[in-house]
C-alpha positions as CSV (number, residue, x, y, z in Angstrom):
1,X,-9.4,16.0,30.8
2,X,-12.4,17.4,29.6
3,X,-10.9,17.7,26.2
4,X,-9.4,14.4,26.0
5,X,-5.3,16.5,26.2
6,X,-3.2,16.5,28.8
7,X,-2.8,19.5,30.8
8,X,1.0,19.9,29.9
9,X,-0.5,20.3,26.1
10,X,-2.9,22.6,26.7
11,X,-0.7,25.0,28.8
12,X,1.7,24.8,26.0
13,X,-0.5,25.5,23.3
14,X,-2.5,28.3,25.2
15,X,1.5,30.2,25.9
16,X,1.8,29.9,22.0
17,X,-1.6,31.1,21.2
18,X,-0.9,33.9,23.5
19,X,3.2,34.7,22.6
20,X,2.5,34.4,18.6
21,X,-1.3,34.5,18.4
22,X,-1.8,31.4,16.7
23,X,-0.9,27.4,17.1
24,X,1.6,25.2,15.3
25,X,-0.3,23.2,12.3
26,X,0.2,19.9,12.4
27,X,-2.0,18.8,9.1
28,X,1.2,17.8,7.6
29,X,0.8,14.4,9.5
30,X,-2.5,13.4,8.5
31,X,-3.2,11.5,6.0
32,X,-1.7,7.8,4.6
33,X,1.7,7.1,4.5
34,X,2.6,7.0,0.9
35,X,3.5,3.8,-0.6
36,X,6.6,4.5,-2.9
37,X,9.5,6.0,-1.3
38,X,12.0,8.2,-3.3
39,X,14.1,5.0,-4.2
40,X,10.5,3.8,-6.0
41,X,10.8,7.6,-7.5
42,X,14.3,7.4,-9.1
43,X,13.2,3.8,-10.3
44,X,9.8,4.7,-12.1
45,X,11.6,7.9,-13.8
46,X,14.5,5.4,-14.9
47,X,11.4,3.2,-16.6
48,X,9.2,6.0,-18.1
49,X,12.7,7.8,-19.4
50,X,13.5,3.9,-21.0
51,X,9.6,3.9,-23.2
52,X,8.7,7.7,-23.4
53,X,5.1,6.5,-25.4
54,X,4.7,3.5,-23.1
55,X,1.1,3.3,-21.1
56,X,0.8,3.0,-17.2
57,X,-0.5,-0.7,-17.4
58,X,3.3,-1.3,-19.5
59,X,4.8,0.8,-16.4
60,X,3.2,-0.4,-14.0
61,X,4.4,-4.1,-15.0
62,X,7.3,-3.3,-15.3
63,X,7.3,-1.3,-12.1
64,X,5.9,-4.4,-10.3
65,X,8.5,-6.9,-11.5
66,X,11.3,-5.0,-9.7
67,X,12.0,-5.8,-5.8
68,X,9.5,-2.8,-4.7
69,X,6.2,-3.1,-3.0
70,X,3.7,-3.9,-5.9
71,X,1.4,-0.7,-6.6
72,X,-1.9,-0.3,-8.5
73,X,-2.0,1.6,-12.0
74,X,-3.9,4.3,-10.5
75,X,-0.8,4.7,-7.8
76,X,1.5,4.7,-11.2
77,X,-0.3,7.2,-12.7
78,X,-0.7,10.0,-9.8
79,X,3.1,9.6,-9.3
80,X,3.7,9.9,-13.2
81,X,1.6,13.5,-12.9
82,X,3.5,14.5,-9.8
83,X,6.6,13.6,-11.3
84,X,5.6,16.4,-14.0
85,X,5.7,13.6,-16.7
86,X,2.3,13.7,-17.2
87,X,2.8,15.1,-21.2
88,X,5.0,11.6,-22.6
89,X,4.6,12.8,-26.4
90,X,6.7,15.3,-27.5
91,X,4.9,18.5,-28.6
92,X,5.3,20.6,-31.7
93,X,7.2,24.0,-31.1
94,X,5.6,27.2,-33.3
95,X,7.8,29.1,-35.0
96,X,6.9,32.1,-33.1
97,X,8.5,30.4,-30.0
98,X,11.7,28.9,-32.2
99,X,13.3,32.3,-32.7
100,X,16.7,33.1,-31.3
């Protein structure tokens, strides 16, 4: 009580502390849900895939008139970089690199 836990959580995580010497990590909860799901994921690659040059305000409006939740650019953007599409123009390969 003095800890705001009950006593049933603090025996358990005490016996784990002492079994294993440490405690579960539960950080992997915290945080904000995240908005796009992995629907929202397969839908913006579909669009970025369709317009390879195409800028995140395009993207995002196009995003937006689909029958998702509406997201900001910014949104559009970090998902684009996690994605791994964050380099959209296609890059020059050396010749040093083209060999077979």
């Amino acid at each position: 009580m003095k800890f705001g836990f009950s006593r049933m959580t603090m025996s358990r995580v005490y016996r784990e502390y002492r079994e294993s010497g440490k405690t579960s990590n539960l950080r992997h909860r915290c945080g904000r849900k995240k908005i796009t799901q992995e629907r929202d994921q397969r839908r913006l690659t579909r669009i970025i895939k369709r317009d390879r040059r195409a800028i995140p305000l395009k993207i995002a409006a196009d995003f937006d008139a689909g029958p998702s939740t509406s997201v900001s650019v910014r949104t559009i953007q970090r998902n684009i970089i996690h994605m791994g599409f964050q380099r959209r123009r296609p890059t020059r390969v050396s010749s040093m690199t083209a060999r077979y």
